[in-house]
KOLFI-277646 format. One record per residue (C-alpha): residue number from 1; x, y, z. Coordinates in steps of 0.1 Angstrom, whole numbers, plus 5000, padded with zeros to 4 digits. Layout:
BEGIN
(site NUM (X Y Z))
...
% end
This chain:
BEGIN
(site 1 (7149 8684 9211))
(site 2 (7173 8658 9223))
(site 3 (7201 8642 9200))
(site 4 (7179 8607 9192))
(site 5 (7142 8627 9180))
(site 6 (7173 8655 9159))
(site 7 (7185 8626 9142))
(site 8 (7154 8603 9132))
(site 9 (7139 8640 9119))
(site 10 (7175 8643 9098))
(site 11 (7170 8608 9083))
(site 12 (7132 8608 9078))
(site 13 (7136 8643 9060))
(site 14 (7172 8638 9040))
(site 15 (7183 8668 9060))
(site 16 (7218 8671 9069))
(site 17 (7208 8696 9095))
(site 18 (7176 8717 9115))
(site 19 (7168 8743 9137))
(site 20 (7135 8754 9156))
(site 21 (7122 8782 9139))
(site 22 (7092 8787 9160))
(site 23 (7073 8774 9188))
(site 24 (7035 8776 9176))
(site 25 (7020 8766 9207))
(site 26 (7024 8745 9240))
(site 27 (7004 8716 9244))
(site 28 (6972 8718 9268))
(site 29 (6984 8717 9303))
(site 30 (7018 8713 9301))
(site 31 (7022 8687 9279))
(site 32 (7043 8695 9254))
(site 33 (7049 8719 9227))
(site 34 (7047 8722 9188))
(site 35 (7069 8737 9168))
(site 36 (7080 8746 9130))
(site 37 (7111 8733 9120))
(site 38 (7134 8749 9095))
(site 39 (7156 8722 9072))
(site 40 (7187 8727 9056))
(site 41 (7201 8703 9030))
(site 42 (7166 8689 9020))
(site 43 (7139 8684 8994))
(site 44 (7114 8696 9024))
(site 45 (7112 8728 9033))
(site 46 (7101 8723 9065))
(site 47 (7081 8700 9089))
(site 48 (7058 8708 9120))
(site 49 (7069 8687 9152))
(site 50 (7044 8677 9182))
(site 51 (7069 8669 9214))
(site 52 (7045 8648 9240))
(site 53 (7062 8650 9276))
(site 54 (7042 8637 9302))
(site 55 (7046 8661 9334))
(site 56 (7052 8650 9368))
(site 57 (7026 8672 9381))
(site 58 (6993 8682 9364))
(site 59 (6987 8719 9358))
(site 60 (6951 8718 9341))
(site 61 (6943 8758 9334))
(site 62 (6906 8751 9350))
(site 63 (6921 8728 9383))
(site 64 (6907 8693 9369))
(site 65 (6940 8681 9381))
(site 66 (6935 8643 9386))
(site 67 (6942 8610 9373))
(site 68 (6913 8610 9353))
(site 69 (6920 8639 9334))
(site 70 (6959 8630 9331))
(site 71 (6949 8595 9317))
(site 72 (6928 8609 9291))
(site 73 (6950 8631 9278))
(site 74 (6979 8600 9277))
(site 75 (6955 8583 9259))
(site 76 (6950 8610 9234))
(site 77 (6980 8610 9221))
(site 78 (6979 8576 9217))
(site 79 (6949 8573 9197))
(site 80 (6963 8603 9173))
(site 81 (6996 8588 9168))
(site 82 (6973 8555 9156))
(site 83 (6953 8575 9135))
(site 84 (6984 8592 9120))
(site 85 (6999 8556 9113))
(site 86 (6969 8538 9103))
(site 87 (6943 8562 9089))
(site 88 (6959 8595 9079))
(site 89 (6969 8577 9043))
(site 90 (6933 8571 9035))
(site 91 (6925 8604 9036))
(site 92 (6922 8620 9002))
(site 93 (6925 8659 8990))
(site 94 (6888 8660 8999))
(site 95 (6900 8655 9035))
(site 96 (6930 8668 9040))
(site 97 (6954 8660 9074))
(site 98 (6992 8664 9073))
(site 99 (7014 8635 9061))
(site 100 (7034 8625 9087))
(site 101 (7068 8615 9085))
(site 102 (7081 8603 9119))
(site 103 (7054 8584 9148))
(site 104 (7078 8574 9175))
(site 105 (7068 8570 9215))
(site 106 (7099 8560 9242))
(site 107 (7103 8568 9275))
(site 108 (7068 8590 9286))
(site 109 (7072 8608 9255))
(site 110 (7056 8611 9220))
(site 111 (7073 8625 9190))
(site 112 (7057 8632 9159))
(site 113 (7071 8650 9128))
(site 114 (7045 8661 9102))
(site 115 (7040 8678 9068))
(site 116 (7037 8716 9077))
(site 117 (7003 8730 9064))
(site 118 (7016 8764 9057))
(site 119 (7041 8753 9029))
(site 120 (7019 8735 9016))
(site 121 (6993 8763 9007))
(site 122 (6971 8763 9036))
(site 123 (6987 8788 9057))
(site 124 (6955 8809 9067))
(site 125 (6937 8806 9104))
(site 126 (6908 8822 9108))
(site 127 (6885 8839 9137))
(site 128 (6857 8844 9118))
(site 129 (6837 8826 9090))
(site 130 (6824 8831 9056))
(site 131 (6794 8810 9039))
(site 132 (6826 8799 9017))
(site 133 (6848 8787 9047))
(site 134 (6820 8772 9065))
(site 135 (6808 8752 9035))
(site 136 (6844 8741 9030))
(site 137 (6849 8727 9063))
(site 138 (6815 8714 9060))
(site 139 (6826 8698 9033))
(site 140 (6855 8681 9047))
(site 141 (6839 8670 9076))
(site 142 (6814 8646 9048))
(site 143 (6843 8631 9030))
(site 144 (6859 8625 9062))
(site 145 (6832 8607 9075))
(site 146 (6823 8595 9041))
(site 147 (6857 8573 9038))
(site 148 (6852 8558 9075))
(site 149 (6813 8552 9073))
(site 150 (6803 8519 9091))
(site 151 (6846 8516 9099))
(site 152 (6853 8503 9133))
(site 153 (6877 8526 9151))
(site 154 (6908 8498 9158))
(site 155 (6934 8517 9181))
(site 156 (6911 8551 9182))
(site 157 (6886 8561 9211))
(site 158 (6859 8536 9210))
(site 159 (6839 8568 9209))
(site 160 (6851 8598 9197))
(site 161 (6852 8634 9211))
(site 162 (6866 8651 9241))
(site 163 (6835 8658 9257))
(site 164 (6822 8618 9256))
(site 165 (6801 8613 9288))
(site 166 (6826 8581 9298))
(site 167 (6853 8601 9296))
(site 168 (6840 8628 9319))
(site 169 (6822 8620 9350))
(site 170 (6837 8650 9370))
(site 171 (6824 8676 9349))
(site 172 (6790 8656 9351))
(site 173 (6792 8649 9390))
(site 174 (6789 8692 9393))
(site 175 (6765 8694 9366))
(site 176 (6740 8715 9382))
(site 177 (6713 8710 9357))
(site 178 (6697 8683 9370))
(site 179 (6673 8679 9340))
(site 180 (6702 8674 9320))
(site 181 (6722 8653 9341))
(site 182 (6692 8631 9341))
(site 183 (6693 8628 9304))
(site 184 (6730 8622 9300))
(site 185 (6731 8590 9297))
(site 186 (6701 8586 9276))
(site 187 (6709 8612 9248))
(site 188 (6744 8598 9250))
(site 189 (6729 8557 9237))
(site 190 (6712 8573 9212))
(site 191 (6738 8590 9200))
(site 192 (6762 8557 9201))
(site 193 (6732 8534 9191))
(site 194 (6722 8549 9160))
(site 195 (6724 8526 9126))
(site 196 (6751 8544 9111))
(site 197 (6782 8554 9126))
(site 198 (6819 8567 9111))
(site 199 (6848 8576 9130))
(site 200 (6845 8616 9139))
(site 201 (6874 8639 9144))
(site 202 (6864 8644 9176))
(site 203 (6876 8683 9180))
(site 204 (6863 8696 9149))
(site 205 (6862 8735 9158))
(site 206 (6875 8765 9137))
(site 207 (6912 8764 9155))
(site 208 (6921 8731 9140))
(site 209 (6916 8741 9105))
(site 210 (6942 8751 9080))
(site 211 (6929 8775 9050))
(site 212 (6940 8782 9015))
(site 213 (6943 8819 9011))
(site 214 (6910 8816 8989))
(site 215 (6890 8799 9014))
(site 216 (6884 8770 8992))
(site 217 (6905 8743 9003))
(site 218 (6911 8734 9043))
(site 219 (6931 8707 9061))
(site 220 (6924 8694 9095))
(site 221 (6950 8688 9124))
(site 222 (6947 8675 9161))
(site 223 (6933 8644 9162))
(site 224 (6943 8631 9199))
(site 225 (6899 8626 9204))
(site 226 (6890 8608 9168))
(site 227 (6871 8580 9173))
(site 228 (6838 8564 9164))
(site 229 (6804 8579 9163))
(site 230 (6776 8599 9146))
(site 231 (6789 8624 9123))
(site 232 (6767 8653 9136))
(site 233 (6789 8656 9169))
(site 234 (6811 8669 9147))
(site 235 (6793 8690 9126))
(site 236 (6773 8706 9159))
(site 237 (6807 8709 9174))
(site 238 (6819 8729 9141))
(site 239 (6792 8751 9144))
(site 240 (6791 8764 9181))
(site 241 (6830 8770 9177))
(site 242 (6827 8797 9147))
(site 243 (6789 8813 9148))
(site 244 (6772 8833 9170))
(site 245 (6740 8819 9182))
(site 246 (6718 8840 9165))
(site 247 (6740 8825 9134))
(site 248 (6736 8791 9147))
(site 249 (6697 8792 9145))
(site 250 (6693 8812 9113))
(site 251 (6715 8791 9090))
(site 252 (6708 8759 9109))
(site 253 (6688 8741 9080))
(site 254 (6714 8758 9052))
(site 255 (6743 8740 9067))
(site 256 (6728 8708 9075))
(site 257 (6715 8707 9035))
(site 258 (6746 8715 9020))
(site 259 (6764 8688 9048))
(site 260 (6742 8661 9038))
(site 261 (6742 8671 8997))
(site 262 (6779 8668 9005))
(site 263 (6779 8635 9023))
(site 264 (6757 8617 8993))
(site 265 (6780 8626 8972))
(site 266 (6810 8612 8990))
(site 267 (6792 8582 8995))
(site 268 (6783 8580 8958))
(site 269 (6813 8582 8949))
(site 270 (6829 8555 8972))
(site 271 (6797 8529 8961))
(site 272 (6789 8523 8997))
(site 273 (6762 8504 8997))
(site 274 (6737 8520 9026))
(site 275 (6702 8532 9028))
(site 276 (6718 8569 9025))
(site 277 (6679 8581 9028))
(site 278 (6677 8560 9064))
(site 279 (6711 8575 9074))
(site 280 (6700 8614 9065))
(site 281 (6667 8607 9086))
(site 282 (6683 8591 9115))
(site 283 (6716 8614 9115))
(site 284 (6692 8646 9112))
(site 285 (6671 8636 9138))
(site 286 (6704 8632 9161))
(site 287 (6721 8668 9151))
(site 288 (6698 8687 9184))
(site 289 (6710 8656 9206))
(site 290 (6749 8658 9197))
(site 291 (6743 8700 9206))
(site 292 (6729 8692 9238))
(site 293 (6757 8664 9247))
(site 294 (6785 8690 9242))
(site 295 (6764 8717 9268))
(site 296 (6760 8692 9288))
(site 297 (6800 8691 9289))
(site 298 (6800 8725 9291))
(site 299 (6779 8736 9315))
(site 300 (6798 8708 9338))
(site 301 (6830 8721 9328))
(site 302 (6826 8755 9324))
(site 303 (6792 8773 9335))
(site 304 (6803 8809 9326))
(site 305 (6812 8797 9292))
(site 306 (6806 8820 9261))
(site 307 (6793 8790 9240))
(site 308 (6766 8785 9266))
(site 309 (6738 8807 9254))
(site 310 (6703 8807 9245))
(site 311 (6698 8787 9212))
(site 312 (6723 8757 9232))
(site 313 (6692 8762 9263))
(site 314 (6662 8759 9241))
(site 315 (6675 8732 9214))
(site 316 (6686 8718 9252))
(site 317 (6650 8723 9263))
(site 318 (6633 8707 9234))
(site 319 (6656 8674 9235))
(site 320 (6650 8669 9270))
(site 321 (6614 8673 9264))
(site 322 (6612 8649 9235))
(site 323 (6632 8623 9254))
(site 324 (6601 8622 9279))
(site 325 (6569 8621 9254))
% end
C-alpha cells in the first residue's frame, strides 16, 4: 500500500496507524488484491481493502487475453466503485453490502476501503447449502431487487451480469452449439425487453456471500457486474452456483415460490405501485430463459465446465424449442 491510499485509510478510519493482516485473495487475472486490514488507535476494528492495478500485460487463467476482456474488467470496477458511492446506502439490513469508507481512483488504480463482514457477524463462507441458507440468500436477492425495481442503472452496466451477450462476443464466436448461438440474441431481448426490470447484482453465486454463523442473516460483496435487468438472472445464477442438478430440478418450484412470496412482500412494504401479479407471470416465464443465457456463456467459455450438465441441456432444449412455435 503506498504512503497516499495508508494515509486517506488513517483519516477515514481515525486510526493513528495499520498493518495488512491478511491477503484474502488476488483479484481475477492479475488485477489486484484484497486484503484485511488490522487498525490501531481506532473505533474500527478493522476494514477490508480492494487495491485495483491495471497490469501492463493480461494474464487471463483461460487465455481470453485481449482488449476486450481487459476493458470489461476496467469497466467493472468502475461500475462497483459507482454502486458503492451511489447505491450501497439504500441498501437496508434486508440487503446487506459492506459500508464503505474510502472510493478513490488515480493513476490506473482503484482503491476502495470497506466495512469488513467478518467483524461484523457475518464471518461464515460456505461450500454447501442448506434450505435455511438458500432461502436467506433468496431472500436478499428480493429486497435487493425490491429497492431498485423499475430504477434505471445511472453509472452501472446498462445491463447487468458478467455473462451479458454484448459483453462477450468471443466466447459466442466459438460457441459450437449452433442452435443456441442462433437464439442468443433472441433469448437475450426478451430478457432486456421484459415490463419490469431492477438492477441485478450481476454475480450473485455462493462465493460472494457472507453468513451469520446461524445461517440466518447474509451480506453480499463484489459488485464490479451490477447493472439493470430481470431479477431471475440472478436468482438462476444463485442456483447453478450452489446445487447440484438433480437439486436444481427437484426444488425448482420451492425456490422460485418462496423468491417471489419474498419479493411481494418487499414490494409491499416499499408501496410500489406495479401490477406485482403481471411482474410474477412475466418474470416466471423468463427464469428457463436467464438459465439458458448463462450456458450459453458457458459453453462458449468453458465447454468442459462442471455447471454444464443435463437439467442446463434440457431447460436449454425446451427454450430453444419454445422460441420457434
Amino acid at each position: 500500500m503506498n504512503q497516499h491510499f495508508k494515509d486517506i485509510t488513517l483519516k477515514a478510519t481515525g486510526a493513528i496507524d495499520l498493518h495488512i493482516t491478511e491477503e484474502i485473495q488476488s483479484l481475477w487475472s492479475g488485477y489486484g488484491s484484497i486484503v484485511r486490514i488490522g487498525l490501531k488507535g481506532s473505533t474500527i476494528e478493522g476494514v477490508v481493502a480492494k487495491h485495483v492495478k491495471m497490469p501492463q500485460q493480461n494474464k487471463h487463467p483461460r487465455g481470453w487475453n485481449t482488449d476486450v476482456s481487459h476493458l470489461r474488467k476496467v469497466k467493472s470496477y468502475q461500475v462497483e466503485t459507482s454502486f458503492y458511492k451511489n447505491y450501497a446506502g439504500r441498501c437496508t439490513a434486508n440487503c446487506r453490502v459492506p459500508r464503505p469508507y474510502i472510493i478513490e481512483a488515480r493513476h490506473q488504480e482503484i482503491f476502495m476501503v470497506m466495512e469488513d463482514m467478518d467483524a461484523s457477524g457475518f464471518e461464515e463462507r460456505l461450500s454447501s447449502v442448506s434450505w435455511q441458507e438458500i432461502k436467506t440468500c433468496l431472500s436478499w436477492l428480493a429486497h435487493f431487487h425490491a429497492t431498485f425495481l423499475n430504477e434505471k442503472p445511472v453509472g452501472l452496466w446498462n445491463i447487468g451480469t458478467y455473462w451479458h451477450l454484448d459483453t462477450r462476443p468471443e466466447e459466442l464466436a466459438v460457441l459450437e452449439d449452433k442452435a443456441l448461438k442462433q437464439a442468443a440474441s433472441q433469448i437475450d431481448q426478451k430478457l432486456n425487453e421484459t415490463q419490469y426490470l431492477t438492477i441485478v447484482h450481476g454475480d450473485a453465486k455462493l462465493a460472494n456471500f457472507c453468513f451469520s454463523a446461524d445461517g440466518k442473516h447474509v451480506a453480499a460483496v463484489d459488485f464490479q457486474y451490477v447493472g439493470g435487468g430481470c431479477g431471475m438472472k440472478d436468482v438462476a445464477y444463485f442456483i447453478g452456483s450452489c446445487l447440484h442438478e438433480e437439486e436444481c430440478e427437484t426444488y425448482e418450484q420451492r425456490i422460485l415460490d418462496y423468491y417471489f412470496k419474498t419479493l411481494k412482500s418487499a414490494i409491499q412494504s416499499r408501496r410500489l405501485e406495479l401490477n406485482y401479479e403481471e411482474l410474477e407471470k412475466q418474470w416466471r416465464a423468463l427464469y428457463p430463459l436467464a438459465w439458458t443465457d448463462f450456458h450459453r456463456f458457458l459453453k462458449g467459455w468453458s465447454p468442459g465446465h462442471w455447471k454444464i450438465n443435463s437439467y442446463s441441456e434440457r431447460i436449454t432444449r425446451q427454450v430453444l424449442t419454445a422460441l420457434k412455435s
